[in-house]
C-alpha positions as CSV (number, residue, x, y, z in Angstrom):
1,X,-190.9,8.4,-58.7
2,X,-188.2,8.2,-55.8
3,X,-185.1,6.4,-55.7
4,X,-184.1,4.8,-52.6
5,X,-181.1,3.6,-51.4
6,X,-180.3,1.3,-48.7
7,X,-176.9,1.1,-47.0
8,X,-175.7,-2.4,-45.7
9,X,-173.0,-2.5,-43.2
10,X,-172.6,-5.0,-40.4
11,X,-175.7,-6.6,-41.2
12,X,-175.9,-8.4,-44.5
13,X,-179.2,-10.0,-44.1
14,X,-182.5,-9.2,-45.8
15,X,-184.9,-10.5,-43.2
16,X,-185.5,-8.9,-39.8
17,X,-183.6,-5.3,-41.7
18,X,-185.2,-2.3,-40.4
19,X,-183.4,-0.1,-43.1
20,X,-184.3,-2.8,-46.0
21,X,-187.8,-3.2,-45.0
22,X,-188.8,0.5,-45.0
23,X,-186.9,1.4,-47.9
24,X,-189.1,-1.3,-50.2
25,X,-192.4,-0.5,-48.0
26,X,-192.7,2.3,-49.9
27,X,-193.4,0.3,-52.9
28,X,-190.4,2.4,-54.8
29,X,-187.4,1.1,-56.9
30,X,-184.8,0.1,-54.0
31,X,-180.8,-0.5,-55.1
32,X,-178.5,-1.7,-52.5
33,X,-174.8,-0.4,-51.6
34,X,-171.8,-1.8,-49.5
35,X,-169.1,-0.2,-48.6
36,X,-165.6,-2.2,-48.2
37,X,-163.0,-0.2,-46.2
38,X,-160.1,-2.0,-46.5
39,X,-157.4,0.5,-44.4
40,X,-159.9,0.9,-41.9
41,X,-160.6,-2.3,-41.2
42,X,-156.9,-3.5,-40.9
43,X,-156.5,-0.4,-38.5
44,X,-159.4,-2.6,-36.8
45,X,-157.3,-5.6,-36.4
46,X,-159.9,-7.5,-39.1
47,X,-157.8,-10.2,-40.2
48,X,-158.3,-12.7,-43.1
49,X,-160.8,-14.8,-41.8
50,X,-162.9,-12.1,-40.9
51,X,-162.9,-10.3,-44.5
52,X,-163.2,-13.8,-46.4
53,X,-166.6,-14.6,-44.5
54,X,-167.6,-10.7,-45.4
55,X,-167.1,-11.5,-49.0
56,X,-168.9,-14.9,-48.6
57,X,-172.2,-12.8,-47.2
58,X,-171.8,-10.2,-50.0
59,X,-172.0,-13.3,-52.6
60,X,-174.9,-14.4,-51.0
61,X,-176.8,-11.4,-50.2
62,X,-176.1,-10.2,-53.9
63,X,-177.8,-13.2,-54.7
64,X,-180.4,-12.7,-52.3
65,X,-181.4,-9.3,-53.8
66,X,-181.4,-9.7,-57.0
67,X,-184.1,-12.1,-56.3
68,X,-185.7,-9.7,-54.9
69,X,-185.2,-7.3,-57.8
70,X,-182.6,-4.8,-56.3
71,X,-178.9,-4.3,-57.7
72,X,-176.4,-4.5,-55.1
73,X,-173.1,-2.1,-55.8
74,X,-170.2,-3.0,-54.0
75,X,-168.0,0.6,-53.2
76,X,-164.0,0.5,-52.0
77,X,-163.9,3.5,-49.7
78,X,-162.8,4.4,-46.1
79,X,-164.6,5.8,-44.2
80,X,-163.2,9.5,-44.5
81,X,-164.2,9.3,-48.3
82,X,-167.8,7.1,-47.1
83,X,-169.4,10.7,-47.8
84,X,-168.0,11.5,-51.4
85,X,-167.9,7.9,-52.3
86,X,-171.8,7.7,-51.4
87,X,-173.2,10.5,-52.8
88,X,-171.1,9.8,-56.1
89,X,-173.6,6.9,-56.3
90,X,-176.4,9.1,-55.0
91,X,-176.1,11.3,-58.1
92,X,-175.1,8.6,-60.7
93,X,-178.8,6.7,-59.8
94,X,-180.7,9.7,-59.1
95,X,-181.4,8.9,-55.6
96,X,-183.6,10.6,-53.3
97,X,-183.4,8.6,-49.9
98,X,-181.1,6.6,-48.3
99,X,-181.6,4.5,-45.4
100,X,-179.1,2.5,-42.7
101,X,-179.0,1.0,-39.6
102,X,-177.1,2.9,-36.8
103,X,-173.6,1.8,-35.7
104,X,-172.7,2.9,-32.5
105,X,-169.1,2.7,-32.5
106,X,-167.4,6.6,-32.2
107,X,-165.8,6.3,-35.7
108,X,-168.9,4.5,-37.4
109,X,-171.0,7.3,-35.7
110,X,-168.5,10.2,-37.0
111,X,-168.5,8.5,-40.8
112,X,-172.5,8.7,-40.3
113,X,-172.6,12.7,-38.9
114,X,-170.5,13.1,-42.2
115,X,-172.4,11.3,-44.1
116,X,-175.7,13.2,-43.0
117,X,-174.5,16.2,-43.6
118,X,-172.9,15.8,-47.2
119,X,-176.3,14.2,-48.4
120,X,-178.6,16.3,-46.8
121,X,-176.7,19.8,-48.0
122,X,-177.5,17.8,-51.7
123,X,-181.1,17.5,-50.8
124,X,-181.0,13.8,-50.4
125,X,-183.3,12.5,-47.6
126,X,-181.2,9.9,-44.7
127,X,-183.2,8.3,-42.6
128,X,-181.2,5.8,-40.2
129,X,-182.8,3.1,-37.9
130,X,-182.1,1.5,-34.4
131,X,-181.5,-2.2,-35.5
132,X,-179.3,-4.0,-33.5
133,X,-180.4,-3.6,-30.5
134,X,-183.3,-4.3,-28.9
135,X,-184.1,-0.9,-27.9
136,X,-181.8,2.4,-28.5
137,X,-179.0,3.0,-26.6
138,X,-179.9,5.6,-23.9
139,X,-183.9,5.0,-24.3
140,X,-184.0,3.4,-21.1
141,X,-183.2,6.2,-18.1
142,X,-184.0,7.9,-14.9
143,X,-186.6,10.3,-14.6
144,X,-183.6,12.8,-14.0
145,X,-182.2,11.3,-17.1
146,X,-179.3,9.0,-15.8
147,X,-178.8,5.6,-15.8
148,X,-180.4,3.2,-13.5
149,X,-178.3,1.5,-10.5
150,X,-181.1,-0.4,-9.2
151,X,-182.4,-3.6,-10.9
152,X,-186.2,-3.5,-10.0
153,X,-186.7,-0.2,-11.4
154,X,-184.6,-0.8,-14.3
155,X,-186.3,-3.8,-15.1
156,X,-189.7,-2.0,-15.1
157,X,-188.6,1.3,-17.4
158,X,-186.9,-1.4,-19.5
159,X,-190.2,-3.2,-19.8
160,X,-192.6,-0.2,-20.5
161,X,-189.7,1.4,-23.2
162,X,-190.3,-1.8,-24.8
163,X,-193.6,-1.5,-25.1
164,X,-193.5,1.8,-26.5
165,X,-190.5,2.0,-28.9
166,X,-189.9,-1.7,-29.7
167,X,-190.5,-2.8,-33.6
168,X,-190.0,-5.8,-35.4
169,X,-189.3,-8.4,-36.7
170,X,-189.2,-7.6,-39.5
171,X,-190.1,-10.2,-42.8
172,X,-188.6,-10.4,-46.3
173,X,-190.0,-8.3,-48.4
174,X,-191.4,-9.6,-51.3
175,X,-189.9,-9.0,-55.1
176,X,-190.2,-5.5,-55.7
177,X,-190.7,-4.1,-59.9
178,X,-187.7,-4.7,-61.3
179,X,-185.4,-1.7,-61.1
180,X,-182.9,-2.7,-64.3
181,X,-179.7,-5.0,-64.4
182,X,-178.1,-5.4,-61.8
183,X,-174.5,-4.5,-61.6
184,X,-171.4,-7.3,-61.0
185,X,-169.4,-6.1,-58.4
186,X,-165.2,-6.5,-58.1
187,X,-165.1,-10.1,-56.1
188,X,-161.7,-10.2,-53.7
189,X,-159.5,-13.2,-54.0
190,X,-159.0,-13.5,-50.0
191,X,-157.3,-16.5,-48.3
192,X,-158.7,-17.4,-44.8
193,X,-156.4,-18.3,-41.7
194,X,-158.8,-21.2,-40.9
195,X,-161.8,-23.5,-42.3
196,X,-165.0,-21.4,-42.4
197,X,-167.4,-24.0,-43.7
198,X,-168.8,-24.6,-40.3
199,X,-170.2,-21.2,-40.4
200,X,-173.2,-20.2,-42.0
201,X,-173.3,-17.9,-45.2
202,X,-176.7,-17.8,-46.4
203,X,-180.1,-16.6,-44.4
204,X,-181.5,-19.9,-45.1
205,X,-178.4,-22.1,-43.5
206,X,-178.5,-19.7,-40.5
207,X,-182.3,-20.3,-40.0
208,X,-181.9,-23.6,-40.4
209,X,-179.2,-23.5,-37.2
210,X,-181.6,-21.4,-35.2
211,X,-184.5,-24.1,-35.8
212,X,-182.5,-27.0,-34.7
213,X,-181.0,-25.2,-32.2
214,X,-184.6,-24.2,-30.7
């Protein structure tokens, strides 16, 4: 039987997850990892605030999943060591694919080329997903492959790429067989700069905003 593995990053929901929702389509076991990068982050400018919601959404996606029947494992890393640290895992579970949604950023996308390669040259299987946008970046071009300067045209390429390419959204999976305990991860004591209980932390709050909103 496989072993899949899906990487969360910037987006710690399990609805509407293109990486989530194909890894438990395939009706295998499906653990969860997160990787915190503290050094890189502060060379980021993330400040308290930031990294005290963070650890509010890995509470509640932890609880989230193991609903759902998938361990979540909470790595610190950076993301020169996102390779090693990864495939450390990889080998201790026995996995055999592991799927994430693309970051565009030029370090995420270096960290991801290295994290490719090193999995791959172990024979473990990556498969990444456009997810945060609505369609890839760069899908949408000239017939001489450029970008558009014109609207009109624009508008219609952006329209027919849409058609073609666009996915989603996508539901919550349901429970998947259980896949054994699931592990307690290292919580960080971190003290916010300001009140964050106006903001949402669970799937269910945030939906709940969206409805009224609408």
């Amino acid at each position: 039987m496989q072993q899949h593995l899906v990487w969360f990053r910037e987006d710690l929901r399990t609805t509407d997850h293109a990486a989530f929702a194909a890894a438990c389509a395939t009706g295998d076991p499906v653990t969860a990892v997160y990787q915190r990068t503290p050094k890189t982050w502060a060379s980021f400018g993330i400040g308290p605030n930031r990294l005290a919601y963070t650890e509010s959404l890995l509470h509640a996606l932890a609880e989230q999943l193991q609903k759902l029947n998938v361990p979540l494992y909470v790595q610190n890393t950076e993301f020169e060591l996102a390779s090693e640290t990864l495939l450390t895992l990889c080998e201790q579970l026995k996995i055999t694919h592991v799927h994430f949604n693309r970051q565009y950023e030029i370090l995420e996308r270096r960290r991801d080329v290295a994290v490719h390669q090193r999995l791959t040259d172990s024979g473990i299987i990556c498969l990444d997903y456009d997810d945060l946008c609505l369609l890839p970046p760069g899908s949408v071009l000239t017939a001489q492959g450029t970008p558009y300067t014109v609207f009109s045209p624009f508008k219609k390429r952006w329209l027919e790429t849409y058609q073609r390419l666009a996915q989603g959204p996508f539901l919550q999976p349901r429970p998947l067989q259980a896949a054994g305990l699931v592990p307690i991860f290292e919580p960080l004591s971190i003290t916010p700069e300001s009140d964050l209980d106006r903001w949402a932390v669970t799937e269910a709050q945030a939906q709940d905003r969206l409805d009224a909103f609408c």
